[in-house]
BATOR-311480 format. One record per atom (N, C-alpha, C): residue number from 1; residue in one letter; atom name; y, x, z. Coordinates in Angstrom, 1 decimal. Each point is the difference from the previous one (the first is absolute). Layout:
<pts>
+-----+------+------+--------+--------+--------+
| seq | type | atom |      v |      u |      w |
+-----+------+------+--------+--------+--------+
| NUM |    A |   CA |      Y |      X |      Z |
...
+-----+------+------+--------+--------+--------+
</pts>
This chain:
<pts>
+-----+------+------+--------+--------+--------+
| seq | type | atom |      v |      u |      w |
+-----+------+------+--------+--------+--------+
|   1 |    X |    N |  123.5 |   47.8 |   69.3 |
|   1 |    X |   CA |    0.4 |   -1.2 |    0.8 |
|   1 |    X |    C |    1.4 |    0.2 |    0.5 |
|   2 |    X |    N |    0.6 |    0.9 |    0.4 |
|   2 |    X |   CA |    1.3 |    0.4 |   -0.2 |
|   2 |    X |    C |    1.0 |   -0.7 |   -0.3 |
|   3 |    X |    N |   -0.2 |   -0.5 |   -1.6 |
|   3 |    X |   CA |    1.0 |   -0.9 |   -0.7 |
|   3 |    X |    C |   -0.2 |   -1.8 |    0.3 |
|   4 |    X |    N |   -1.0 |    0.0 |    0.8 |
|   4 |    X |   CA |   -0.5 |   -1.7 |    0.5 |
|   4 |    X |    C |    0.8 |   -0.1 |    1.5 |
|   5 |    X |    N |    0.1 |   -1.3 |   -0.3 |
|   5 |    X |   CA |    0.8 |   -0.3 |    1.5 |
|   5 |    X |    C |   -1.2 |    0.2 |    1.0 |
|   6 |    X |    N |    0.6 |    0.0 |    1.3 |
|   6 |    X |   CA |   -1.0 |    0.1 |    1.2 |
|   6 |    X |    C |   -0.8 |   -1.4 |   -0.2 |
|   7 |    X |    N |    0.8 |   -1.3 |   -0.3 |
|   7 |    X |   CA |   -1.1 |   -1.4 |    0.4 |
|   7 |    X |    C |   -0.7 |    0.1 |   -1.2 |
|   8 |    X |    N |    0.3 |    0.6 |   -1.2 |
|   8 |    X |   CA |   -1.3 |   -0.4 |   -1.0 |
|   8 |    X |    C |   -1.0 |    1.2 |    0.7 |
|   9 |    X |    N |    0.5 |    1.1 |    0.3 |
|   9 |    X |   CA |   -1.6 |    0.9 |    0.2 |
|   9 |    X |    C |   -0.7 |   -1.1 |    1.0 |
|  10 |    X |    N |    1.3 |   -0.6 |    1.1 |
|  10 |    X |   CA |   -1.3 |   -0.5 |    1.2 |
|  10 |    X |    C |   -1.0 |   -0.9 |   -1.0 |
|  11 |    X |    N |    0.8 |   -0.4 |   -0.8 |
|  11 |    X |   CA |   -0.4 |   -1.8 |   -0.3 |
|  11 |    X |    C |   -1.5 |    0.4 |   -0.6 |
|  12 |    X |    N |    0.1 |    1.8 |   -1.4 |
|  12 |    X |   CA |   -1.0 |    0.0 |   -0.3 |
|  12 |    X |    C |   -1.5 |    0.4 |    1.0 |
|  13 |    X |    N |    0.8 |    1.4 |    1.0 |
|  13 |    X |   CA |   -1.4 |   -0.1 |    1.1 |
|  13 |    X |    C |   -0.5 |   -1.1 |    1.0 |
|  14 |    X |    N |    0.6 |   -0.8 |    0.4 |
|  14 |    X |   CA |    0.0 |   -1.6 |    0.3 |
|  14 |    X |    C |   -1.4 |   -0.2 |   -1.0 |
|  15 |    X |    N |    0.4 |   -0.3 |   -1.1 |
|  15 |    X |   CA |   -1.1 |   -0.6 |   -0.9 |
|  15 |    X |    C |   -1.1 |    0.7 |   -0.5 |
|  16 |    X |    N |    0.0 |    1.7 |    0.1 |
|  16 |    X |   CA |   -1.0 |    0.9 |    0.0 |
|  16 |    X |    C |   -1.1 |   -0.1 |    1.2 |
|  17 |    X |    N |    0.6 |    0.0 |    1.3 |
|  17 |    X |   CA |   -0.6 |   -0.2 |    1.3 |
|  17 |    X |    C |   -0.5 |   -1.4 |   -0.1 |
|  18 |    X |    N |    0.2 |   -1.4 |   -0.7 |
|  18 |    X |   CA |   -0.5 |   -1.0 |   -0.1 |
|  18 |    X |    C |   -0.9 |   -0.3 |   -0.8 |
|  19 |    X |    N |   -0.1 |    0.8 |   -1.0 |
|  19 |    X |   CA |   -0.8 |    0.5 |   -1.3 |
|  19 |    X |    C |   -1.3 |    0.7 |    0.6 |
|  20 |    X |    N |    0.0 |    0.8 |    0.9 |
|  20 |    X |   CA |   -1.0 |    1.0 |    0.6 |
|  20 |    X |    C |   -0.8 |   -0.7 |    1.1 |
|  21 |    X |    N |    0.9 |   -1.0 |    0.7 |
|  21 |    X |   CA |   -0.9 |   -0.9 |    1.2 |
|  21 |    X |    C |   -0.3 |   -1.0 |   -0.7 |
|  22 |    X |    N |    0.3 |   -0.4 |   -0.8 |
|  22 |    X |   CA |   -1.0 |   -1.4 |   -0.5 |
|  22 |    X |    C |   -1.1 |    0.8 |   -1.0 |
|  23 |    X |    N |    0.2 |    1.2 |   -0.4 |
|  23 |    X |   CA |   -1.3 |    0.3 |   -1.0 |
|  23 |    X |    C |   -1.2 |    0.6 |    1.6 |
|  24 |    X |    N |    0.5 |    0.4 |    0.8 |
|  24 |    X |   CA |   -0.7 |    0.5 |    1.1 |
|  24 |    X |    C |   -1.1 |   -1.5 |    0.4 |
|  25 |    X |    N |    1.4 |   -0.9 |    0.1 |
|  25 |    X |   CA |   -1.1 |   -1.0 |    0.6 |
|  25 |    X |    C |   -0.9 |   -0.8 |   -0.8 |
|  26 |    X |    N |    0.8 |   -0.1 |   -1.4 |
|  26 |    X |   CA |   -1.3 |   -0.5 |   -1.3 |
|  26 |    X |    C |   -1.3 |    0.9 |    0.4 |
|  27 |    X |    N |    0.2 |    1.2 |    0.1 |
|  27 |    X |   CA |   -1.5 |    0.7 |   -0.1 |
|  27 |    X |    C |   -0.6 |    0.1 |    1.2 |
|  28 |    X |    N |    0.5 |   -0.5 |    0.9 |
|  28 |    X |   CA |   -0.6 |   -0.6 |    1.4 |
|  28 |    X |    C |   -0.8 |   -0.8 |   -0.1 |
|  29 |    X |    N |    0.9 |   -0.9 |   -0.6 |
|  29 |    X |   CA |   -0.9 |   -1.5 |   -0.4 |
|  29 |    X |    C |   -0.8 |   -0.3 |   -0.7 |
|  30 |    X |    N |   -0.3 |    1.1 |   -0.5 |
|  30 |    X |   CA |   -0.9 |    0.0 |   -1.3 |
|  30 |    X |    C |   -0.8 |    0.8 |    0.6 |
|  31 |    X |    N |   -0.1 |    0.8 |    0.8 |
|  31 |    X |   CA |   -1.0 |    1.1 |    0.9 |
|  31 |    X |    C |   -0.8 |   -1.3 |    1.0 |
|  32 |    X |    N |    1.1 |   -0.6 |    0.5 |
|  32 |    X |   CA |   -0.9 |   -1.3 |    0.9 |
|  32 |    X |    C |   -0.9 |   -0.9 |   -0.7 |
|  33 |    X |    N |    1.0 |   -0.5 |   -1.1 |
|  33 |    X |   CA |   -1.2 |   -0.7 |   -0.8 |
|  33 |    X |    C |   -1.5 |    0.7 |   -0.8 |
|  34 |    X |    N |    0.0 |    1.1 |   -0.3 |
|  34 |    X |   CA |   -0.6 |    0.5 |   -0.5 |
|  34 |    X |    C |   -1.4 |    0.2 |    0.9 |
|  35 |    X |    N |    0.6 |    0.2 |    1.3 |
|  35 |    X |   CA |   -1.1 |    0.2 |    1.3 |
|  35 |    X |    C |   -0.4 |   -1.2 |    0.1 |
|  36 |    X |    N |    0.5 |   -1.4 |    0.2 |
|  36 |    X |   CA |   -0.2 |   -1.1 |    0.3 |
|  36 |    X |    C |   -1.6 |    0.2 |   -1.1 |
|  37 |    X |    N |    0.6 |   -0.2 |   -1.0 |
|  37 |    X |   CA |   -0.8 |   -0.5 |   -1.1 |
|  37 |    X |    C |   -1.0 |    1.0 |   -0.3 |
|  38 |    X |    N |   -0.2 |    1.0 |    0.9 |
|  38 |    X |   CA |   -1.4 |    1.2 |    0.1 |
|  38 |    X |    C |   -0.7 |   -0.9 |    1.1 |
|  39 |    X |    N |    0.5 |   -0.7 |    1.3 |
|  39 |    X |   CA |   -0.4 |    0.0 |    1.3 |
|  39 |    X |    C |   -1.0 |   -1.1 |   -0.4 |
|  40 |    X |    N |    0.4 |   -1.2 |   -1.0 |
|  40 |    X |   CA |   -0.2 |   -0.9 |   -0.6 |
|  40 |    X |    C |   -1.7 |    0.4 |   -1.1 |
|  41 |    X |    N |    0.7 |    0.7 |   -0.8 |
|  41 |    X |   CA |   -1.4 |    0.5 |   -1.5 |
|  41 |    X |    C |   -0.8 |    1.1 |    0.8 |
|  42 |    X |    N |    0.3 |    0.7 |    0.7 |
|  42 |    X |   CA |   -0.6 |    1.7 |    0.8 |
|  42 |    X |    C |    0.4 |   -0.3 |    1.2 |
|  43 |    X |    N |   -1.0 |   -0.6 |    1.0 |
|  43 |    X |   CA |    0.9 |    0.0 |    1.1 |
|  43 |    X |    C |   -1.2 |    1.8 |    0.7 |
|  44 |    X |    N |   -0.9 |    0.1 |   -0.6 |
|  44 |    X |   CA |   -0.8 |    1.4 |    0.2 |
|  44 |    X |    C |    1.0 |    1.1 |   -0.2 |
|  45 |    X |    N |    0.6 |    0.2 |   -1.2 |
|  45 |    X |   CA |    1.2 |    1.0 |   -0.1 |
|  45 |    X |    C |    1.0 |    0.3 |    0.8 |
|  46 |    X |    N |    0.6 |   -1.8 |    0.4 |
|  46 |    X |   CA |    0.8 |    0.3 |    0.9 |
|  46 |    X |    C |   -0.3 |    0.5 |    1.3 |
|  47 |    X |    N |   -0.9 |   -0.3 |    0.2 |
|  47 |    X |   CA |   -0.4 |    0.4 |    1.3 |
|  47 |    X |    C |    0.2 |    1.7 |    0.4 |
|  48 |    X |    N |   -0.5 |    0.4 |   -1.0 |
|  48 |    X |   CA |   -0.4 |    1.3 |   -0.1 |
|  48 |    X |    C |    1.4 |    0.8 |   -0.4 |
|  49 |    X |    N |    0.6 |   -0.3 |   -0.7 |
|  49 |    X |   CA |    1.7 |    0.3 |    0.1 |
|  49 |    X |    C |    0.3 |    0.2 |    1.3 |
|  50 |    X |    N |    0.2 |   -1.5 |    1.0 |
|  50 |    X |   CA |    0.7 |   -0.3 |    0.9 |
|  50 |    X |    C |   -0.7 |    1.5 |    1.5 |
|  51 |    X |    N |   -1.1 |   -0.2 |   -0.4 |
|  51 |    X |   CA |   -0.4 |    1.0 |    0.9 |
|  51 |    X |    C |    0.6 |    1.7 |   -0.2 |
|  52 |    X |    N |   -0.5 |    0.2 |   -1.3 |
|  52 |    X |   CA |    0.6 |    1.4 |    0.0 |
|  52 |    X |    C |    1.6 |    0.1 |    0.1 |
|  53 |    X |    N |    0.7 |   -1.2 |   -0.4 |
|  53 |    X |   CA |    1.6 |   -0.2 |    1.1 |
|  53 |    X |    C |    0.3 |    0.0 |    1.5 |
|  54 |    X |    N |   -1.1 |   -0.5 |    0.5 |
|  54 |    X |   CA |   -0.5 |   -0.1 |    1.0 |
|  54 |    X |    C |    0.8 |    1.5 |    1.1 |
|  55 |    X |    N |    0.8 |   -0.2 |    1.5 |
|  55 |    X |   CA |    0.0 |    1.4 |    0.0 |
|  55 |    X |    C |   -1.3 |    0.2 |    1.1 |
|  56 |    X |    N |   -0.5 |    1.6 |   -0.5 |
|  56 |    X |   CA |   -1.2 |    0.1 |    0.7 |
|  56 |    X |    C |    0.6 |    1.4 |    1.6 |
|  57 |    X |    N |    0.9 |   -0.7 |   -0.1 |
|  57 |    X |   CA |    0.5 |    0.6 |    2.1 |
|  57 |    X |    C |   -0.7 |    0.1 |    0.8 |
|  58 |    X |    N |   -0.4 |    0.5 |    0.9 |
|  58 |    X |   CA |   -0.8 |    0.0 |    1.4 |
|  58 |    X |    C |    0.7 |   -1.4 |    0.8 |
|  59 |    X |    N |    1.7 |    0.3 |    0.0 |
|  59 |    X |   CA |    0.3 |   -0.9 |    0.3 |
|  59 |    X |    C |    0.3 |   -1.5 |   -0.3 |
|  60 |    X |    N |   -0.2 |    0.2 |   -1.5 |
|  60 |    X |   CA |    0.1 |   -1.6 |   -0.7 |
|  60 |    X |    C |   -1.3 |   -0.5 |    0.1 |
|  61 |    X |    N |   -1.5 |    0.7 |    0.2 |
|  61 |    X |   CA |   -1.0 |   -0.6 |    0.4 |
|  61 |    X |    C |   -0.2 |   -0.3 |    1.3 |
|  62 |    X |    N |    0.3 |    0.5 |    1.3 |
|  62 |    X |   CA |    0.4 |   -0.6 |    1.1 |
|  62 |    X |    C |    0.4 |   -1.1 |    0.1 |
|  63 |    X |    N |    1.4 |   -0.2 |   -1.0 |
|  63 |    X |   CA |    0.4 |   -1.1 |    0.2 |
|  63 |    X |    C |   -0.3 |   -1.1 |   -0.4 |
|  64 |    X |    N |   -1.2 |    0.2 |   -1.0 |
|  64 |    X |   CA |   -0.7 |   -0.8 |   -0.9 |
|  64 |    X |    C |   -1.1 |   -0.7 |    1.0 |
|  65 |    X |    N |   -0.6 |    0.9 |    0.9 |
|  65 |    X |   CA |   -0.8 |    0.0 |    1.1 |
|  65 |    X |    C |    0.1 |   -1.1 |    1.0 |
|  66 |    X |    N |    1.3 |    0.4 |    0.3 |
|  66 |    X |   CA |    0.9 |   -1.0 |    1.2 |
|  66 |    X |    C |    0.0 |   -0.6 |   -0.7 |
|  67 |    X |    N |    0.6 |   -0.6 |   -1.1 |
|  67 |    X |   CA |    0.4 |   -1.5 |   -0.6 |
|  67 |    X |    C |   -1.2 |   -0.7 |   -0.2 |
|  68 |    X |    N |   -1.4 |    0.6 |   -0.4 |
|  68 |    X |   CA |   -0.9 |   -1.1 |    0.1 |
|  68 |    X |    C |   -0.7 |   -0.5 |    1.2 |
|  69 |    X |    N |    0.1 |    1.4 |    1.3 |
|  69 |    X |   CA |   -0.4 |   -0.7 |    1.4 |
|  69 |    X |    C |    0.8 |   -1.2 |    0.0 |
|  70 |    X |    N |    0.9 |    0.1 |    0.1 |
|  70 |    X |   CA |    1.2 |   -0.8 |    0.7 |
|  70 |    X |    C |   -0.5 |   -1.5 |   -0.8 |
|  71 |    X |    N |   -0.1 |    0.5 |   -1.3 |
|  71 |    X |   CA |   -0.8 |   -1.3 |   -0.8 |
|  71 |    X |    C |   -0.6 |   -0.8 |    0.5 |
|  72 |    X |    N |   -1.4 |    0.8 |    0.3 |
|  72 |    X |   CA |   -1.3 |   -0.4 |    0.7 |
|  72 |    X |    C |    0.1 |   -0.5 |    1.5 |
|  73 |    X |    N |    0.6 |    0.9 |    0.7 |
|  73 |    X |   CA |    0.4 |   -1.0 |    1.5 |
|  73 |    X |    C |    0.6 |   -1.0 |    0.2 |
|  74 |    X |    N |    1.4 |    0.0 |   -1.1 |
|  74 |    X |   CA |    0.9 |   -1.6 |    0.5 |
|  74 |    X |    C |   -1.3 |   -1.5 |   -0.7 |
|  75 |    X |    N |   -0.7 |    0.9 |   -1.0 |
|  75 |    X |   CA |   -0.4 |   -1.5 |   -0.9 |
|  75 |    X |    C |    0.4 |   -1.1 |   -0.4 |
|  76 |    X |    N |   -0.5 |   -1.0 |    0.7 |
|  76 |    X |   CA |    0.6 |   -1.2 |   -0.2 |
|  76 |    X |    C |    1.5 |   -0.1 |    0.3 |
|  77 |    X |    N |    0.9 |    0.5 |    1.1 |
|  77 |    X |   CA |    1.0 |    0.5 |    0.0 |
|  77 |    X |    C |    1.5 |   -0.1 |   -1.3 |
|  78 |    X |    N |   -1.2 |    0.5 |   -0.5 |
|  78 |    X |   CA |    1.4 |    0.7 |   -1.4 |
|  78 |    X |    C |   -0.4 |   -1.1 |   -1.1 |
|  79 |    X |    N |   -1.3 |   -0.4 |    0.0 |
|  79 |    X |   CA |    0.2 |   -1.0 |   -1.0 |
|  79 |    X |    C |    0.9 |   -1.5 |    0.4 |
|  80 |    X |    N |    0.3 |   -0.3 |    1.7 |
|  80 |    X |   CA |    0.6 |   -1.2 |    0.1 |
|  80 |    X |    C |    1.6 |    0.7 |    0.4 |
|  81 |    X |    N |    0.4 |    1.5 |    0.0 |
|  81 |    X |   CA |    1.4 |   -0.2 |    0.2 |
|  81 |    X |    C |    0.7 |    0.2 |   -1.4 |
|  82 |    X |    N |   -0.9 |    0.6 |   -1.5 |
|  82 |    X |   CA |    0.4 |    0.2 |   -0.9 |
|  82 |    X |    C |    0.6 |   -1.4 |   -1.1 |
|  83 |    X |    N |    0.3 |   -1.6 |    1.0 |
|  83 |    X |   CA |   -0.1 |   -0.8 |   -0.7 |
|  83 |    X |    C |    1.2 |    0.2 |   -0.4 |
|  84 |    X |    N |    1.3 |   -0.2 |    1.3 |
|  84 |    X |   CA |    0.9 |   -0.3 |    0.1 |
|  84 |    X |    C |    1.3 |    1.3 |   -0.3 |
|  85 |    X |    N |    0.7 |    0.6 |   -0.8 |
|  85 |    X |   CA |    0.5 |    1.4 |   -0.5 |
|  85 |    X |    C |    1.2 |   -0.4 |    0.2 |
|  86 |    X |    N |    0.6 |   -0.8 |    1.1 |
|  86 |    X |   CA |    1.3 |    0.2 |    0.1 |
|  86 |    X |    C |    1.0 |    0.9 |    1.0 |
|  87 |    X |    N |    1.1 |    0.6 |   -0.4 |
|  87 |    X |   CA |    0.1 |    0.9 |    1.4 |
|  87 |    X |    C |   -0.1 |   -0.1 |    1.5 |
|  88 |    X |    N |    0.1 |   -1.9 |    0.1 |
|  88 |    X |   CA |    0.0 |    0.0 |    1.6 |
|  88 |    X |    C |   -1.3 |    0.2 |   -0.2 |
|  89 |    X |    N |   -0.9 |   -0.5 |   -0.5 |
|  89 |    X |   CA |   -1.3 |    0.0 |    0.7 |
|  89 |    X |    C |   -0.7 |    1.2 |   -0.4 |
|  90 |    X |    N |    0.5 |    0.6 |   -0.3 |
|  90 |    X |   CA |   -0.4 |    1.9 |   -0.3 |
|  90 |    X |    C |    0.4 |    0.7 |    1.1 |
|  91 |    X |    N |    0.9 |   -0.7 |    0.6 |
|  91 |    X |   CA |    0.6 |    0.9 |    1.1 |
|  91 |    X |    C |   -0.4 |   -0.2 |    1.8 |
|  92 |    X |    N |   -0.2 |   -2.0 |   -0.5 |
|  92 |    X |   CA |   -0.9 |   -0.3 |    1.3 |
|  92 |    X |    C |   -1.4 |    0.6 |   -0.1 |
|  93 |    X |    N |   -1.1 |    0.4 |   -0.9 |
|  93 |    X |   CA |   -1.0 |    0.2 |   -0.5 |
|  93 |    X |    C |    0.2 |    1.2 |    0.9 |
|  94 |    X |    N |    1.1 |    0.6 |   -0.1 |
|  94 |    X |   CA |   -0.2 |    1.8 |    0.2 |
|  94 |    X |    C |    0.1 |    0.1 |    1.8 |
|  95 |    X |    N |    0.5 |   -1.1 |    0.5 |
|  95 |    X |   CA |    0.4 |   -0.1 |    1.3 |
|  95 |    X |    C |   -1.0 |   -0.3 |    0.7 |
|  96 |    X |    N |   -0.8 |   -1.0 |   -0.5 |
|  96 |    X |   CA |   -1.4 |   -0.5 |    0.2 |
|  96 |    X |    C |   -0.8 |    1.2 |   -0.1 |
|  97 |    X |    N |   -0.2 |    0.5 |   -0.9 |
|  97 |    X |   CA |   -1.3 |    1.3 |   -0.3 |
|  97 |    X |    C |    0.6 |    1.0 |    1.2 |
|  98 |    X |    N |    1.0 |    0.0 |    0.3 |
|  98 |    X |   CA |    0.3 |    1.4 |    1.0 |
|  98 |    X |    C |    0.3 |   -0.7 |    1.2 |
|  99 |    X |    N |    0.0 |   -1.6 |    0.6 |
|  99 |    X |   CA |   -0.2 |    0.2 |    1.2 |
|  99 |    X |    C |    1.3 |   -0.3 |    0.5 |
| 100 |    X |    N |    0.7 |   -0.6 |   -0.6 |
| 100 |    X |   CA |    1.5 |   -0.3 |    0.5 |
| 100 |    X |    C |    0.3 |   -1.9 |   -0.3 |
| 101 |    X |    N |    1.0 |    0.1 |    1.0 |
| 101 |    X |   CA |    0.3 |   -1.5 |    0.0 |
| 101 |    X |    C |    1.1 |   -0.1 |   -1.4 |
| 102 |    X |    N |    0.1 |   -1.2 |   -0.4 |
| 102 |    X |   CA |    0.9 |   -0.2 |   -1.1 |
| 102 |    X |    C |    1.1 |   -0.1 |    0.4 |
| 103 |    X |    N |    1.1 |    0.9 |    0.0 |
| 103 |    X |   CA |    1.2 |   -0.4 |    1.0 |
| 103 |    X |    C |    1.5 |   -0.8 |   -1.2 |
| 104 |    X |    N |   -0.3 |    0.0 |   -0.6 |
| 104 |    X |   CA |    0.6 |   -0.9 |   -1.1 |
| 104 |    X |    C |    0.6 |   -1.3 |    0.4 |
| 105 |    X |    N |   -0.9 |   -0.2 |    0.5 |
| 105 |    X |   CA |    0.7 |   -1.5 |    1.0 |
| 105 |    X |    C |    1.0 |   -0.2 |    1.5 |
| 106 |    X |    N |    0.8 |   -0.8 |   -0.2 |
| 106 |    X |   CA |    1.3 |   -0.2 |    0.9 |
| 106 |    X |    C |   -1.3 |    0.1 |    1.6 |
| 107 |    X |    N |    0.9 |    0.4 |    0.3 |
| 107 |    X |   CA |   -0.7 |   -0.1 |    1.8 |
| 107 |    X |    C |    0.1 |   -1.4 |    0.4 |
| 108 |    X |    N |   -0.9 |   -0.9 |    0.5 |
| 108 |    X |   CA |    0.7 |   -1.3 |    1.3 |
| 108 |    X |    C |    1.3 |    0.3 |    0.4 |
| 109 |    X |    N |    0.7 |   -0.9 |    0.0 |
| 109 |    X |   CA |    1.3 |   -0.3 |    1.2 |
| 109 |    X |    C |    1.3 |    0.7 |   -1.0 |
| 110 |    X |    N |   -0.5 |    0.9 |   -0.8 |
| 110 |    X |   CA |    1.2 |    0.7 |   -0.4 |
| 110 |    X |    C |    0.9 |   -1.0 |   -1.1 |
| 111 |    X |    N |   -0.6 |   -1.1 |   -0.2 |
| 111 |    X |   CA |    1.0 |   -1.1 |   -1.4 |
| 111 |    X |    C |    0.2 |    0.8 |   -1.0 |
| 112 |    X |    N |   -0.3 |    1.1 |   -0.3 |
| 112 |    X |   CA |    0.2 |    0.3 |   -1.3 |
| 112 |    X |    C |    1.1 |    0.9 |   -0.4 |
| 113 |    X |    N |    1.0 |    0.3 |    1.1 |
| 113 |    X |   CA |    1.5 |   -0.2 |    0.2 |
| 113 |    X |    C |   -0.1 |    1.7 |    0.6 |
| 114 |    X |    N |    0.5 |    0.2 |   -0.9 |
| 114 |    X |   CA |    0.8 |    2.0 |    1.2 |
| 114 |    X |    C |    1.3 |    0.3 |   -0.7 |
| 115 |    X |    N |    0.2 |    0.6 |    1.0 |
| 115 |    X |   CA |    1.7 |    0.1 |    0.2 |
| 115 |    X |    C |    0.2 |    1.5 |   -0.8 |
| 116 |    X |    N |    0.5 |    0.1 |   -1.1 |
| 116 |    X |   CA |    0.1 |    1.8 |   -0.6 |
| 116 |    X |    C |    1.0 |    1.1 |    0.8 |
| 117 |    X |    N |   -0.7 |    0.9 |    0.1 |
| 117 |    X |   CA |    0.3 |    1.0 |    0.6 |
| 117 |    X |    C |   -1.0 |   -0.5 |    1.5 |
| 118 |    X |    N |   -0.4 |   -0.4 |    0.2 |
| 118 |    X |   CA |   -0.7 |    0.0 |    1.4 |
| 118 |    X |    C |   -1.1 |    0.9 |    0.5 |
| 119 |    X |    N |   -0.9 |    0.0 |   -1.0 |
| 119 |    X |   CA |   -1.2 |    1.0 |    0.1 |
| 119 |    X |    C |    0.0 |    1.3 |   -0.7 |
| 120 |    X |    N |   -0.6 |    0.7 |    0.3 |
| 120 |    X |   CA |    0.2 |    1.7 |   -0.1 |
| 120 |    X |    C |   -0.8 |    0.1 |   -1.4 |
| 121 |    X |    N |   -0.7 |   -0.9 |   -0.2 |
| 121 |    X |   CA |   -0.5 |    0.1 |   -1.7 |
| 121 |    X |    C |    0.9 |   -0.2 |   -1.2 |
| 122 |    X |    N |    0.9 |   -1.0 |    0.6 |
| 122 |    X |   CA |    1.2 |    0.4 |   -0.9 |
| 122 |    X |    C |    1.0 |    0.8 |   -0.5 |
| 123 |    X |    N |   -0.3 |    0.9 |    0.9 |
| 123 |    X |   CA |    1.0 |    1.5 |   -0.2 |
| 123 |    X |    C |    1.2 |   -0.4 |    0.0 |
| 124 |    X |    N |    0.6 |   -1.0 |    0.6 |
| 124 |    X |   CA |    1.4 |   -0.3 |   -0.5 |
| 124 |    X |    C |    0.5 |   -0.4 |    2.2 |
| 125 |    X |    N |    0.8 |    0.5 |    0.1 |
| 125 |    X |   CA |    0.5 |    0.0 |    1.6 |
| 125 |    X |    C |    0.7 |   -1.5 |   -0.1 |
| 126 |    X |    N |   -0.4 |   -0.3 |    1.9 |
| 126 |    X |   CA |    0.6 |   -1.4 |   -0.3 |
| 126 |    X |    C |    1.4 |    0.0 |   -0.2 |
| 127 |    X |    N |    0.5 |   -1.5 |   -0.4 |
| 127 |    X |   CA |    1.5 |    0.4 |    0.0 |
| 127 |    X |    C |    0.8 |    0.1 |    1.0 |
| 128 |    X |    N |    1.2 |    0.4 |    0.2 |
| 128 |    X |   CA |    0.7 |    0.3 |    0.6 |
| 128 |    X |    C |    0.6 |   -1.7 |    1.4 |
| 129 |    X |    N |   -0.5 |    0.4 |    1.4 |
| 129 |    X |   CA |    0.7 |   -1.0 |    1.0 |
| 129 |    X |    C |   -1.7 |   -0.4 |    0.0 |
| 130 |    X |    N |   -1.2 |    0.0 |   -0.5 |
| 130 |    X |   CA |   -1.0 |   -0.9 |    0.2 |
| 130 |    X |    C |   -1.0 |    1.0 |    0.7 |
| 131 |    X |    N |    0.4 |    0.8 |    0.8 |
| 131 |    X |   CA |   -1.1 |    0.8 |    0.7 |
| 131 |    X |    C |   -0.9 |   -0.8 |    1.1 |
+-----+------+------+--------+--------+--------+
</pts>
């Protein structure tokens, strides 16, 4: 490679490294489909795959543990917050479940209106004469 300019080597490893991630993800996709279409004709096979994938941790069965109490106590719960998957309401949801007001909303009286640099949340000091 010596006798090749520097942009043809790039241009050829450019298109070697492009050559290697698209064959990577052809056989991705053909590993997904393949599984699809076991879960579909053997869904018994699959099963029995997925388990021995499965990790068998002290700790990852704990957590398996917890995740289905947690199941069983919210109940009805999780089936009426799972309608709506948007981030505000993922985030009001999470404020709700733990007990906190939604603070998202403008306060009364305030109009909407603040002056930058005023409050200490904005990390920015007021300006200069407005103390």
């Amino acid at each position: 490679m010596s006798r090749v300019s520097i942009s043809k080597s790039y241009a050829v490893l450019v298109g070697m490294e492009g050559y290697t991630r698209t064959k990577r993800k052809m056989k991705d996709i053909e590993q997904r489909l393949e599984h699809d279409k076991d879960k579909i004709l053997h869904p018994e096979k699959v099963k029995q795959q997925d388990e021995q994938l499965k990790d068998k941790s002290q700790s990852a069965e704990k957590e398996r543990q917890h995740l289905e109490r947690c199941k069983l106590r919210d109940g009805d719960k999780g089936q009426d917050l799972t309608k709506d998957n948007s981030l505000s309401s993922k985030l009001a949801r999470m404020l709700r479940l733990h007990g906190k007001e939604d603070n998202s909303r403008e306060r009364p009286g305030s109009g909407g209106r603040s002056i930058p640099g005023e409050g200490p949340a904005d990390g920015v000091p007021p300006p200069e004469g407005k103390r």
